[in-house]
C-alpha positions as CSV (number, residue, x, y, z in Angstrom):
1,X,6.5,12.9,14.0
2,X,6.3,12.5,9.9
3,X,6.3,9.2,8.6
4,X,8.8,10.9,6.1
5,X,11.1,11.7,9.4
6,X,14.1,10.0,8.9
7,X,13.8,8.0,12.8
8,X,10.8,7.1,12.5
9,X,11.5,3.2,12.1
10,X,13.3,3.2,15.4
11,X,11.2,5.0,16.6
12,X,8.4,2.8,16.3
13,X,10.6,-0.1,17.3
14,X,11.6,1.3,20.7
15,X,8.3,3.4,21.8
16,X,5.8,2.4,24.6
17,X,2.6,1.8,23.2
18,X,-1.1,2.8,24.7
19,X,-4.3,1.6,23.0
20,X,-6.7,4.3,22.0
21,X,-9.2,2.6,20.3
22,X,-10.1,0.3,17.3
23,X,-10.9,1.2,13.6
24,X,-14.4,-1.3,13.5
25,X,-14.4,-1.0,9.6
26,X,-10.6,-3.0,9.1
27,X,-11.6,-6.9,8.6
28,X,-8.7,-7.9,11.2
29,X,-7.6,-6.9,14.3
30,X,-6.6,-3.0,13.3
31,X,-5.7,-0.7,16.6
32,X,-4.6,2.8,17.1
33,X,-2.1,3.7,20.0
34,X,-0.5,6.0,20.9
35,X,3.2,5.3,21.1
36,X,5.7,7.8,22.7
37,X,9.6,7.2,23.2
38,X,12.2,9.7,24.8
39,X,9.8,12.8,25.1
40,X,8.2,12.3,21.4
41,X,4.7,11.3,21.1
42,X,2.9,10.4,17.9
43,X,0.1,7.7,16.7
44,X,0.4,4.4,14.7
45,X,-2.2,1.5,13.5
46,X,-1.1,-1.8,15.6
47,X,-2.4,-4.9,13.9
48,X,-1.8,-8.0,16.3
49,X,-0.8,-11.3,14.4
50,X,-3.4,-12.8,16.8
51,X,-6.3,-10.6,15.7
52,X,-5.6,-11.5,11.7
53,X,-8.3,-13.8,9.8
54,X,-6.9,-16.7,7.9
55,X,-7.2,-16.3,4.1
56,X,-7.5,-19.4,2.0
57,X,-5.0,-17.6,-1.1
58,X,-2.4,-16.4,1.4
59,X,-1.7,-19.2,3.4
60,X,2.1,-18.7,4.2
61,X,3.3,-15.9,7.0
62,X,1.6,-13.2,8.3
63,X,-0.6,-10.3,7.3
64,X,1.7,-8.2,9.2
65,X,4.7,-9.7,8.3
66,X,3.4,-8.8,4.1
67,X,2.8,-5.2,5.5
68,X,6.2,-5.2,6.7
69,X,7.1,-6.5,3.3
70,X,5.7,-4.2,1.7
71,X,7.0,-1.2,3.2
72,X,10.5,-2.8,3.1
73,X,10.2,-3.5,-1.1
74,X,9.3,0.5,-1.2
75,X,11.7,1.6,1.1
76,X,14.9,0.1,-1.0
77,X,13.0,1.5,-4.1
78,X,13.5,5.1,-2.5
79,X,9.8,5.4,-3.1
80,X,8.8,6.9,0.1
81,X,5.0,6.1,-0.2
82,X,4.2,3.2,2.7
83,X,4.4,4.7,6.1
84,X,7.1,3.3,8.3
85,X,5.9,-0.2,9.2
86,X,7.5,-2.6,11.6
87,X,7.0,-5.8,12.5
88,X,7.1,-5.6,17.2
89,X,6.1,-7.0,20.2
90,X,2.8,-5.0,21.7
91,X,-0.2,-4.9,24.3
92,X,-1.2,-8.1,22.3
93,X,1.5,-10.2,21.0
94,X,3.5,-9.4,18.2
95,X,2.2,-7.5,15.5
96,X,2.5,-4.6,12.5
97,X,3.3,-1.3,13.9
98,X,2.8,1.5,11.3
99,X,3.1,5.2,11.5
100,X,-0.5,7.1,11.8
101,X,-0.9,9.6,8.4
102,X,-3.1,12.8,9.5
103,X,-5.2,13.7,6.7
104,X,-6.6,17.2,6.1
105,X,-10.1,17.3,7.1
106,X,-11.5,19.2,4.0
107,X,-8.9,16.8,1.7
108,X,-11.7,15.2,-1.0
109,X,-9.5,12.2,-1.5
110,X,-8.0,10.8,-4.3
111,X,-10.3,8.2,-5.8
112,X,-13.9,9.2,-5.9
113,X,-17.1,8.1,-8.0
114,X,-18.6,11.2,-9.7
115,X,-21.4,12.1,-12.1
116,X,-19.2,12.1,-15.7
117,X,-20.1,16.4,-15.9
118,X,-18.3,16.2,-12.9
119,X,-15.2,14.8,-13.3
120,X,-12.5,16.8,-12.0
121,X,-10.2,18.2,-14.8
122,X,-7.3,15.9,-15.3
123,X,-8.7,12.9,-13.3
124,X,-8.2,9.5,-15.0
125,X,-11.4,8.0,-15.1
126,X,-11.4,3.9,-15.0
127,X,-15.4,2.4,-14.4
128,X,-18.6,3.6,-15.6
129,X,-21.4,2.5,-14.5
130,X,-24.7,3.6,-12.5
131,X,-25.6,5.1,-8.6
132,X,-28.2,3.6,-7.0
133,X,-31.0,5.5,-8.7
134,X,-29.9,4.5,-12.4
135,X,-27.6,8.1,-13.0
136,X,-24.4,7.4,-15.1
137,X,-20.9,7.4,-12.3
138,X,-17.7,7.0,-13.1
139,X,-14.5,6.0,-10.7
140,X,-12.0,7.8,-11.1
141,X,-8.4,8.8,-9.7
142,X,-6.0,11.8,-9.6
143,X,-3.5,11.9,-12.1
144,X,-0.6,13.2,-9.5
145,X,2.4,11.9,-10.0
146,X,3.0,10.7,-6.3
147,X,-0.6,8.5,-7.2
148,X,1.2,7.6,-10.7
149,X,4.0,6.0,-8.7
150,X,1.8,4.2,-6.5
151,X,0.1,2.4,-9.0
152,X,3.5,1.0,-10.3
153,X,4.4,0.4,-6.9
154,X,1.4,-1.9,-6.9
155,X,2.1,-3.7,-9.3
156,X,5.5,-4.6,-8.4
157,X,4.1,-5.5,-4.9
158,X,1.6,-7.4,-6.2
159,X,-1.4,-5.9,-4.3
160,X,-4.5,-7.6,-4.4
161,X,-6.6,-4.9,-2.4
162,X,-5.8,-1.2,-3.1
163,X,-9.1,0.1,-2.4
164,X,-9.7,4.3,-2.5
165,X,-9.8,4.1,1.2
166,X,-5.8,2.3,1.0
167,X,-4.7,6.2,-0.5
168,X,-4.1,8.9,1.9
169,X,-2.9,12.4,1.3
170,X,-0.9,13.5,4.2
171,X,-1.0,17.1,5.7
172,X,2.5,16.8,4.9
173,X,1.4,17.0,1.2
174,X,2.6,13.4,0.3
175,X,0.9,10.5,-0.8
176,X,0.7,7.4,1.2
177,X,-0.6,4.0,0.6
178,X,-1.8,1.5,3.6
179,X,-3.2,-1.9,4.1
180,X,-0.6,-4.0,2.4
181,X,-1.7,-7.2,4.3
182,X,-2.7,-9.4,1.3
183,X,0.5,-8.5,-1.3
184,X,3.5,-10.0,-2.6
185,X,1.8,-13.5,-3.6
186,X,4.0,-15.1,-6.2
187,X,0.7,-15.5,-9.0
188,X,-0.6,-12.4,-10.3
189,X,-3.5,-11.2,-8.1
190,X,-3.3,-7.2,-8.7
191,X,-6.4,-5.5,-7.8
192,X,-6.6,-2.3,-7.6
193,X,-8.8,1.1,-8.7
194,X,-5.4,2.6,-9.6
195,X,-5.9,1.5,-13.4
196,X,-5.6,4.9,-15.1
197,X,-2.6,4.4,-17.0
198,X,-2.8,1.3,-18.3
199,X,-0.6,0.9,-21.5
200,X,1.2,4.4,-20.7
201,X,4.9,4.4,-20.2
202,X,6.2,4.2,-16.7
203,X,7.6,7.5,-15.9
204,X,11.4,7.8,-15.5
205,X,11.3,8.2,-11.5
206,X,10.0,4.8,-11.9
207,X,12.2,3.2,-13.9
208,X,15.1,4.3,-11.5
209,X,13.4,2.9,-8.7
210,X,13.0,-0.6,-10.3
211,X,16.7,-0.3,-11.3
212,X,17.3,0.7,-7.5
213,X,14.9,-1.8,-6.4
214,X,16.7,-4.8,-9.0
215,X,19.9,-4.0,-7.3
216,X,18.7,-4.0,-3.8
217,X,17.4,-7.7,-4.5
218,X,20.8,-9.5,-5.7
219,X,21.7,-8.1,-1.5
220,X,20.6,-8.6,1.9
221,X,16.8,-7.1,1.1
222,X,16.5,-10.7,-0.1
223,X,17.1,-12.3,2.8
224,X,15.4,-9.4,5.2
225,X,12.3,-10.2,2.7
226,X,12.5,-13.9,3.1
227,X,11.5,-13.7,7.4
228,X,8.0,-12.6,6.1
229,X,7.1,-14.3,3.1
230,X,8.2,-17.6,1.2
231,X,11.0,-17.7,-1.0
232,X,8.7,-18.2,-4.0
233,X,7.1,-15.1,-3.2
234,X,10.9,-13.1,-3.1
235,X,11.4,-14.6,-6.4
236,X,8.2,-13.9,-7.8
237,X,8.9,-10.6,-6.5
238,X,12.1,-10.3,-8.6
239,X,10.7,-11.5,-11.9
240,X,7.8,-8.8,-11.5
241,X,10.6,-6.0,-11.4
242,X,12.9,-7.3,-14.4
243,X,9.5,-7.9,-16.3
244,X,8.6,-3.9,-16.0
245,X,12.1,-3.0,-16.8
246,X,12.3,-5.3,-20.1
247,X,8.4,-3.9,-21.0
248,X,8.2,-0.7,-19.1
249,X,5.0,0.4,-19.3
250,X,2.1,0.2,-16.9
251,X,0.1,-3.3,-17.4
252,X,-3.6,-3.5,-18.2
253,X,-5.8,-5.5,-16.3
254,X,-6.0,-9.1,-16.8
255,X,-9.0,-11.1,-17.6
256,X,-9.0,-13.8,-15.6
257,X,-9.8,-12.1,-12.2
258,X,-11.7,-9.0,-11.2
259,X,-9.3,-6.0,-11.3
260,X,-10.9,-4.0,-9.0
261,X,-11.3,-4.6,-5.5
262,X,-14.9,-4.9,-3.8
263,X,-15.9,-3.2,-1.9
264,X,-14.0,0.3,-4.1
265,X,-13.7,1.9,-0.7
C-alpha cells in the first residue's frame, strides 16, 4: 500500500498491528509494525504516547496527537506530503500510527552537506561552513518543487524540527515529510534546513492551498484540530495562513532563535 492510496487512513485505523522492531536513533518511543487488514499487508512507524519524553516548550497534548495534527492541516490543504497518520489504540497504549515510506536504496537524499565544487546543479544552498578537517561545506537542499511546497508547508505548521533526515523521497516518486511531533506551537519556533527560498514568492500551488487550507479552518477541521492541540495553537495556526496570503512570500529566518535544527540530520 501507498501512503498516496486513497484507504489508507482506514486502513491504518482498522489493521492488526505486529511489532518488528524499533528505530534506536528516534528520541521517543518510535516502532515499526507491520499492520495487515482484510488480506493487505503493509508497514507503518507506531509511536506510543507512553514512550514520548516530556518537552518543557510543548507542554499541552501529545507528540502524537501534533503528528496527527500535522498530517490533518496538510491533508485539507490538498498537499499530499505527510504520510497518512492516525492517532489508535496499539500493542502499547494509544499512540501515532503512520504509513511506512520505502525509499530507494541508491536515492542520495534531498538535503546533503557537500564540498561547494560539488554542489549539485540547481541545489539551493543555505550554510557554509567547515568539515571536520577545516575544508569549506555547504548545506544544501533540492530545489523540486514537491521540496518547495514542504518548506511552506513548514512554515504554516510551524515546525520546529525539520531535519534532512524528516524528507523522504518515496519509490513512488513523491516527496514526504515525517516527524511532526514538536509543531503547531502558537509562538514562532520554525526550524528547519528548508531555508532556500527565503524572500522568493510562494508559488501559486501554494497559494491555493492556503486559500483551501483558510476555508477548511472557518469548518469542522477546527474543531477535529482542537482534540490534539490547544485552542491557542488552532488560532495561532489560522493567523500563520492569512499572514502568508496577505505577504505571500517565503519568510526568512528570524533572529532570535537558531533556524536550523541540531543535530541537521
Amino acid at each position: 500500500m501507498l501512503p498516496t492510496d486513497p484507504g489508507a487512513g482506514e486502513f491504518l485505523l482498522r489493521g492488526d498491528l505486529e511489532i518488528e522492531g524499533r528505530l534506536v536513533d528516534a528520541s521517543n518511543a518510535t516502532l515499526l509494525c507491520g499492520i495487515e487488514a482484510d488480506g493487505v499487508s503493509a508497514r507503518c512507524v507506531y509511536k506510543p504516547v507512553r514512550g514520548e519524553r516530556p518537552l518543557w516548550d510543548f507542554p499541552d497534548g501529545t507528540l502524537a496527537g501534533r503528528e496527527v495534527g500535522a498530517y490533518l492541516v496538510a491533508r485539507a490543504a490538498g498537499l499530499p506530503l505527510i504520510p497518512p497518520t492516525v492517532l489508535r489504540d496499539g500493542p502499547f497504549g494509544p499512540g501515532m500510527a503512520q504509513l511506512w515510506v520505502d525509499t530507494g536504496a541508491e536515492d542520495p537524499g534531498l538535503v546533503d552537506v557537500v564540498a561547494p565544487r560539488e554542489l549539485p546543479e540547481g541545489w539551493k544552498p543555505i550554510l557554509r561552513a567547515q568539515d571536520s578537517e577545516g575544508a569549506p561545506a555547504v548545506l544544501a537542499h533540492s530545489p523540486l518543487p514537491a521540496v518547495a511546497h514542504l518548506a511552506a508547508l513548514d512554515v504554516v505548521i510551524n515546525n520546529a524540527d525539520r531535519k534532512g533526515g524528516h524528507i523522504l523521497r518515496g519509490v513512488d516518486g513523491n516527496v514526504y515529510g515525517v516527524d511532526h511531533g514538536i509543531c503547531l506551537h502558537r509562538e514562532n519556533k520554525l526550524r528547519t534546513v528548508l531555508w532556500g527560498w527565503a524572500g522568493e514568492p510562494l508559488p501559486d500551488e501554494v497559494l491555493d492551498a492556503l486559500s483551501r487550507l483558510r476555508a477548511e479552518l472557518s469548518g469542522p477541521l477546527a474543531q477535529t484540530l482542537a482534540e490534539h492541540v490547544t485552542g491557542a495553537e488552532v488560532k495561532a495556526l489560522r493567523s500563520r495562513v492569512s499572514r502568508l496570503l496577505n505577504t505571500p512570500v517565503y519568510p526568512s529566518p528570524d533572529e532570535s532563535h537558531y533556524p536550523i535544527p541540531w543535530p541537521a540530520f
